[in-house]
Structures are given as structure tokens and as C-alpha cells.
C-alpha positions in Angstrom: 28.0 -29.8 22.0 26.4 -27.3 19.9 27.9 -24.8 17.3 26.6 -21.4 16.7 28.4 -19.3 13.9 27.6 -16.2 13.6 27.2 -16.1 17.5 27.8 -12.3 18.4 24.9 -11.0 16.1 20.8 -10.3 16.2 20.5 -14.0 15.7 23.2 -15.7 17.1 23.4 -14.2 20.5 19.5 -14.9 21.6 20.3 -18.2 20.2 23.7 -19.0 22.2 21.6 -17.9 25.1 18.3 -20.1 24.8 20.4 -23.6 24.1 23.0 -22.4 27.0 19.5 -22.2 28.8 18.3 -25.3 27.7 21.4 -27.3 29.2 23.7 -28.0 25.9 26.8 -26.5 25.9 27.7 -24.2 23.5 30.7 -23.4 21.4 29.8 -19.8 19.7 32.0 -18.8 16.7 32.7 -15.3 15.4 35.2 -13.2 13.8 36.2 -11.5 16.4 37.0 -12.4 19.9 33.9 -12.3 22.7 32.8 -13.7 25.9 32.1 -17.5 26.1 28.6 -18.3 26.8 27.7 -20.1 30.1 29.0 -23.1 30.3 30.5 -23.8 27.2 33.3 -22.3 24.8 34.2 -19.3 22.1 36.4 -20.0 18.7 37.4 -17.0 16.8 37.1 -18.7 13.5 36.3 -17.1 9.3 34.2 -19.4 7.6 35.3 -18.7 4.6 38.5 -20.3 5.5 36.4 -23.6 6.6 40.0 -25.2 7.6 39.8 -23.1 10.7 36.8 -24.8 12.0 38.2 -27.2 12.9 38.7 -26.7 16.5 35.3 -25.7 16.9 33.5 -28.3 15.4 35.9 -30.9 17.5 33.3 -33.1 19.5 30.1 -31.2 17.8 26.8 -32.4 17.2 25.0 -30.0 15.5 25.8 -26.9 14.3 23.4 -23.5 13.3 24.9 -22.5 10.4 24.7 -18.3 8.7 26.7 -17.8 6.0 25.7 -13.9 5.7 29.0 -12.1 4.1 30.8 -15.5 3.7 28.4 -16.1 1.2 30.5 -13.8 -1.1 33.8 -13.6 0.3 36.6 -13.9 -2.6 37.4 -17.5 -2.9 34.6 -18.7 -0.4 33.4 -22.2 -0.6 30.3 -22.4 2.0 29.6 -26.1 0.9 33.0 -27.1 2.4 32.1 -25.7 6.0 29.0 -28.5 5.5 31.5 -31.3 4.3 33.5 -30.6 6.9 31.3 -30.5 9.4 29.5 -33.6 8.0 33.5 -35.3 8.0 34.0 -34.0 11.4 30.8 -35.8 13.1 28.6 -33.2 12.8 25.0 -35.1 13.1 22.3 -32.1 12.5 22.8 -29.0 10.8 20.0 -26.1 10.8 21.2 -23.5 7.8 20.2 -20.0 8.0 18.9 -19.4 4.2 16.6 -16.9 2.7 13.3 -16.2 2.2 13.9 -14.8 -1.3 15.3 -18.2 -2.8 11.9 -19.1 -3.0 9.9 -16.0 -3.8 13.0 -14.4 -6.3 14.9 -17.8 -7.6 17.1 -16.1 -9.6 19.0 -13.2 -8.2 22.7 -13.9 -7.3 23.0 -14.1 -4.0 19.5 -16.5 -4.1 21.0 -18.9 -6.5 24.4 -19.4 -4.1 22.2 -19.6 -0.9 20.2 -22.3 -3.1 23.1 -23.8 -4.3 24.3 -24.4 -0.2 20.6 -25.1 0.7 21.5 -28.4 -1.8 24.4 -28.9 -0.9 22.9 -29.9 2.5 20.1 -32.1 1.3 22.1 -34.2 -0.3 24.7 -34.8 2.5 24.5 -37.5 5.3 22.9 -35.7 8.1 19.5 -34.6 9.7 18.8 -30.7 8.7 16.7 -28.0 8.3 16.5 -24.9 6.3 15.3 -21.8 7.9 14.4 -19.1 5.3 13.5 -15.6 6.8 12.1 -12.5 4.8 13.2 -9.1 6.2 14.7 -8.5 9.7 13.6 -6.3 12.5 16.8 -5.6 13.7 17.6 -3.9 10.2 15.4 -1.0 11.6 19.3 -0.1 13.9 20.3 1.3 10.3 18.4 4.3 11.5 19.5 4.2 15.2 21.8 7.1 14.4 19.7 9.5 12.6 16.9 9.0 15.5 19.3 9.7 18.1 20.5 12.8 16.6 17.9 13.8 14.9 14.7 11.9 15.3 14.3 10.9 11.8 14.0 7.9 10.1 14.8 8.0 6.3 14.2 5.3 4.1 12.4 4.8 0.4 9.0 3.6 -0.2 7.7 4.6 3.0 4.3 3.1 2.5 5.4 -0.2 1.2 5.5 -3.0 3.8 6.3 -6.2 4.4 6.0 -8.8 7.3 9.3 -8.7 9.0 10.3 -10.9 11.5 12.2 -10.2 14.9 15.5 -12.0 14.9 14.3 -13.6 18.3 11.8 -15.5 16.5 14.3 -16.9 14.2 16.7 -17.2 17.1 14.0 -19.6 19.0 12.9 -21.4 15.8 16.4 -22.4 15.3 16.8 -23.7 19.0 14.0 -25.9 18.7 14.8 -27.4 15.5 18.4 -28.0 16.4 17.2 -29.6 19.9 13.6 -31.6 18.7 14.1 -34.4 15.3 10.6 -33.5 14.5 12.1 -30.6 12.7 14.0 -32.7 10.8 13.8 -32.0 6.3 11.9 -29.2 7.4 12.0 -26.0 4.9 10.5 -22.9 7.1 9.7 -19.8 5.6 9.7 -17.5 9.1 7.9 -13.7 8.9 6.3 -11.4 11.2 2.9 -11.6 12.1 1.9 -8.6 9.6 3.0 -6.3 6.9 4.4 -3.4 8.2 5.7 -0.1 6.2 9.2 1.9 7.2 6.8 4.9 7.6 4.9 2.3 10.4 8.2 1.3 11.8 9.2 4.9 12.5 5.8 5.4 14.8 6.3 2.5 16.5 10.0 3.8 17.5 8.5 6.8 18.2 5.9 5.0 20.6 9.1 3.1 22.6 10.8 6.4 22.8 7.9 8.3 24.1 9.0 11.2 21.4 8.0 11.7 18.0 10.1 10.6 15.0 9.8 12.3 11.6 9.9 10.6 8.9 11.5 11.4 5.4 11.5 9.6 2.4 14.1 8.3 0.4 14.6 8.5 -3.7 15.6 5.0 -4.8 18.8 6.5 -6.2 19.6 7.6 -2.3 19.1 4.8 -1.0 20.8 2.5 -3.4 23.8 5.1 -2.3 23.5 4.4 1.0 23.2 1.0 0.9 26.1 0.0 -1.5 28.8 1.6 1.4 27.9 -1.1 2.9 26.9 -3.8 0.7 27.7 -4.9 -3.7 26.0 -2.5 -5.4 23.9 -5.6 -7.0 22.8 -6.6 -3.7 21.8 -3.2 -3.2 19.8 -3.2 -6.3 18.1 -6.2 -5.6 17.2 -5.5 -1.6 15.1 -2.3 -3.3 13.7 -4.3 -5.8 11.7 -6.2 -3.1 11.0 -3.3 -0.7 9.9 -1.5 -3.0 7.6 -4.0 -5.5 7.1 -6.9 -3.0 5.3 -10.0 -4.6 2.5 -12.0 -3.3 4.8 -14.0 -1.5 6.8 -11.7 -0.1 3.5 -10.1 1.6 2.6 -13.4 3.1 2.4 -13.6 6.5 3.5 -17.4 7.2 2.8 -20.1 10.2 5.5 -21.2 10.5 6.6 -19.5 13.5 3.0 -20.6 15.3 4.0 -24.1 14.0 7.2 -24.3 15.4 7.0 -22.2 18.7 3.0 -22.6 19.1 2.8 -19.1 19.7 2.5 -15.9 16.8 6.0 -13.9 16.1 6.4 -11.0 17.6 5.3 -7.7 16.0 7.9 -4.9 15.2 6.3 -2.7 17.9 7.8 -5.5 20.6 11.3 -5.4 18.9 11.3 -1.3 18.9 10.7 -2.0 22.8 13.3 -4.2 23.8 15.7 -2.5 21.8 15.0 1.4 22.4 18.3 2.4 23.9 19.7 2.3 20.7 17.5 5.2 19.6 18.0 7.2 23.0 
């Protein structure tokens, strides 16, 4: 048995899919509750209330672990979901970390996601940290405004970086949660070149077959955007990097092609699997 947090999202879901496909069966956790996958199981569980894992991680293992908001929940300890799972039998644990604890150490969020990354290396299992840079699927911010109005708004228009389709990450974590040759591995995972929001915009327009406009963003409203949904830090910091990007951050990495032996998808392929949510 294999268990997916974060199961219902652009990660989890391709990912449930390709080890239900691959014969393991599958308990998916989320939030909220959803469809089990074939042949295995879903547990509505919080991680940051690890206690409630329990049932989930019964008879486990592995587990794919993303932290994403339970990171920074109010009295969230994500090391305890590892010691637990470690505790519970857990064998092999692939963590979903960031790109940006290596290439900007020292932000907040970066220094926690480190701090779990740790955490794991030091515990009693096989693992392996998977550290993406920018997601694809964040392009469904501007679903709405395309649908209505065929714009895309965003800052820095001609500022790109090599974003990565969560499908990639989805089959990078398959095989290193099913193959022990991925086992200590630290994989920095990116697109297979830099792309700007203004680029990202024509290639939606190219999937729809319409023309999208594109307007640019101050900094000041897109930080107030952005912080209706997320800590007004975390805002702050997410412009920092799309808007200055550092050598690293503009690398294109292998380690997609190393793991998969085949290049990550480009953005245009991820605008034409998902163009129904700009119709």
C-alpha cells in the first residue's frame, strides 16, 4: 500500500492514477471527501493534525508526502507526520519540497521546508526529496479572466522561468516511490525552458484557437492579489523570484530526462491538455 496526500490536486491526482496503473494499491488522502482510486482506498485526513493519519497510514509502505498549506497551519508540526509514519511502518517516503530551498535558503517558508527535508534524512527509512521550481498549473489563476475576458494579467510579463508541468512531477514521484535507485536522491525538477507569463498567454491562446490579450501587472497589484490568497510574506517573496530570478532559478535541470529518460513537457503541452478551463 501506497499513501498519496495531497491526492485531489495537479500533483496528486496524475499520481494516484499512474501507481493505481502500475498495480499498487492506493490510499489517497485529502481534506475533503473524493472518489477512491481503483483498487484501493480514500481517508479524509488534515495533516496538520498528524494523529489522524493514522488510519491511513495502517499497513503503508511508502508514502508521497506535500505539506503545501500544512506547512504553515497554526500549531503544525510536519516532522511529526514523518515520525509517525516512520513509527507506523512506513518504509520509503518521497517529500514534495521546493526548488527555492536551494536557490533562496533563507526565506521562511524555505527554511521550514528545509527544516522537514532534515527531518527526513535523518530518520530510519529510504527517501527522496523532490524540489520543483514554478508550476504549470499555476497558469488556472488566470482561467477566469480568459474565459470572460480573454486576458491574462500578471507582472513582469517578459520575465521567465522554466516551469514544470505537475505531470512531470506527478511521474517523477511514481518512479522514485516504486524503483530503490531513487533512493537519497535530491531532484531539482523544471520545465524544459524558460518561459515568460506574456509566452504563457500565447500559448493559451494557441490551445484555444482565439487570441488572448495580455496586460501587465504593477508589483503592488499583484502582491494584492496574491495575499487573498496567500501571507502577505509569501506573496512578497513569490514576486521576488518572478520578477529577479537568479541563475539558478533560470536553470533548466535533467533531472526529469534522468528520472523519466524523456524531456518535461513544455507549457504549450500543459495549455493543451487543460484548455477547457479557459473555454
Amino acid at each position: 500500500m501506497i499513501v498519496v496526500t495531497g491526492a485531489t490536486g495537479n500533483v496528486g491526482k496524475p499520481l494516484t492514477r499512474a501507481l493505481s496503473e502500475a498495480g499498487e494499491q492506493v490510499t489517497a488522502v485529502s481534506r475533503h471527501a473524493a472518489p477512491a482510486p481503483a483498487g484501493g482506498r480514500h481517508v479524509v485526513a488534515d495533516l496538520a493534525e498528524p494523529a489522524g493519519l493514522e488510519p491511513a497510514l495502517a499497513g503503508a509502505k511508502a508514502l508521497f508526502l506535500l505539506l503545501s498549506g500544512d506547512l504553515h497551519a497554526t500549531g503544525a508540526s510536519p516532522a511529526d507526520v514523518i515520525h509517525q509514519a516512520v513509527a507506523g511502518g512506513v518504509r520509503r517516503i518521497v517529500l514534495l519540497s521546493s526548488l527555492g530551498v536551494a536557490t533562496r535558503p533563507f526565506g521562511a517558508t524555505r527554511i521550514a521546508l528545509r527544516a522537514v527535508e532534515d527531518v527526513l534524512r535523518e530518520s530510519d527509512v529510504d527517501w527522496t526529496v523532490l524540489r520543483p521550481g514554478g508550476f504549470a498549473s499555476n497558469a488556472l489563476w488566470w482561467a477566469e479572466s480568459v474565459r470572460e475576458r480573454r486576458v491574462v494579467a500578471a507582472p513582469f510579463g517578459d520575465v521567465g522561468v522554466p516551469i514544470i508541468d505537475p505531470a512531470d512531477i506527478a511521474e517523477v514521484a511514481a518512479a522514485c516511490l516504486l524503483d530503490d535507485r531513487h533512493t537519497g536522491g535530491v531532484y531539482a525538477l523544471t520545465g524544459p525552458e524558460v518561459i515568460t507569463p506574456r509566452g504563457q498567454a500565447d500559448a493559451i491562446a494557441t490551445a484555444l484557437g482565439s487570441p488572448v490579450r495580455f496586460h501587465e501587472l504593477t508589483r503592488a497589484e499583484a502582491k494584492a492579489g496574491m495575499a487573498r490568497s496567500m501571507p502577505a510574506e509569501l506573496a512578497d517573496d513569490t514576486l521576488d523570484i518572478l520578477g529577479a530570478p537568479n541563475p539558478d532559478e533560470l536553470r533548466v535541470s535533467p533531472d526529469v530526462q534522468r528520472v523519466l529518460g524523456r524531456a518535461p513537457r513544455p507549457f504549450a503541452g500543459w495549455a493543451a491538455r487543460n484548455v477547457a478551463a479557459f473555454r
